[in-house]
C-alpha positions as CSV (number, residue, x, y, z in Angstrom):
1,X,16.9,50.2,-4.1
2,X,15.1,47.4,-5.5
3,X,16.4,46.1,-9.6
4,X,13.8,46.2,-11.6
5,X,13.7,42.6,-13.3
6,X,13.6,42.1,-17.2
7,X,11.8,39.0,-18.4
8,X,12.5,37.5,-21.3
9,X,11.1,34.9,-23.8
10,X,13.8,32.3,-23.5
11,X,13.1,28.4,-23.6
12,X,13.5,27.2,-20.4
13,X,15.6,23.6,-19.9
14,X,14.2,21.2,-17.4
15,X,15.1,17.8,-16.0
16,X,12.7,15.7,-14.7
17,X,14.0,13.9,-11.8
18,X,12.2,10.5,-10.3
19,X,10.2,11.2,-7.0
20,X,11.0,8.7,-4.5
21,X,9.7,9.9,-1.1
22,X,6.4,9.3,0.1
23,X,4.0,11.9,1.2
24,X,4.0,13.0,4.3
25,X,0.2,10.8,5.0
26,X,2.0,7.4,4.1
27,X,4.5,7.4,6.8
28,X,2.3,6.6,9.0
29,X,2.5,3.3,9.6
30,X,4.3,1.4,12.9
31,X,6.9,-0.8,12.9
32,X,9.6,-2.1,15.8
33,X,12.9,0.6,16.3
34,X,15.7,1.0,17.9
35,X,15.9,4.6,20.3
36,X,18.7,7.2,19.2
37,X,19.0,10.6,20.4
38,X,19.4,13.0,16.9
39,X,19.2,17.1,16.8
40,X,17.2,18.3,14.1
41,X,16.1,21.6,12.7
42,X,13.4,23.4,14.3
43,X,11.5,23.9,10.9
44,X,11.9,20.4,10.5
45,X,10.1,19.3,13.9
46,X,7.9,22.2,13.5
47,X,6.7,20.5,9.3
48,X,6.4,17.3,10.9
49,X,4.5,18.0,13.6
50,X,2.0,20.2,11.4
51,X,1.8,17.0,9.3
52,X,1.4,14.3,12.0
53,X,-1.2,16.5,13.7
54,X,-3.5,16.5,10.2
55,X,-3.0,13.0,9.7
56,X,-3.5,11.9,13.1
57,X,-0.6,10.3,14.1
58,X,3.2,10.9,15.9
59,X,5.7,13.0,14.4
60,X,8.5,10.5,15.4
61,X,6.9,8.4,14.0
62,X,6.5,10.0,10.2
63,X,10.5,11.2,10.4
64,X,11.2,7.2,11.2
65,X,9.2,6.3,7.9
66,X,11.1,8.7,5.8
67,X,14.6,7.5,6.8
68,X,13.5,4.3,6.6
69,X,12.3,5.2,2.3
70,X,15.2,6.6,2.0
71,X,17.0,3.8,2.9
72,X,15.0,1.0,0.8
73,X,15.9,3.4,-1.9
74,X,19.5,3.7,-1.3
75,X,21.0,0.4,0.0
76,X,21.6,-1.8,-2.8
77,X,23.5,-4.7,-1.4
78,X,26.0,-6.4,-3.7
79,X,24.9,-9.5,-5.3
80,X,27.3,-11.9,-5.5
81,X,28.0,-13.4,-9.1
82,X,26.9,-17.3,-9.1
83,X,29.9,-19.8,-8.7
């Protein structure tokens, strides 16, 4: 049936890893976009919509803002060195 668990009084090892998304009230915020047709998850639509609903504002419009931190945070363009 069901294990029975065993606990134990190890030390536990944790990493701490650097946040980088914004909550879900801060991407609200409107700015110009291109239209693209993209399938997501229903628990997905279903969060954001929850979210957008207590915040007053579109759902769309919250899952543009994440991408959009996501991709501040990720495109590093390549400097070039000084001639």
């Amino acid at each position: 049936m069901s294990a029975k668990i065993k606990y134990t009084n190890e030390a536990i090892e944790a990493k701490v890893i650097q946040d980088f998304l914004p909550p879900p009230k801060e991407l609200a915020f409107r700015e110009e976009g291109v239209k693209v047709t993209i399938a997501l998850s229903k628990k997905s639509v279903e969060f954001f919509k929850s979210e957008a609903t207590k915040h007053h504002t579109q759902y769309q419009r919250m899952i543009r803002r994440l991408i959009d931190t996501y991709v501040e945070t990720y495109d590093k363009k390549p400097t070039t060195p000084p001639a």
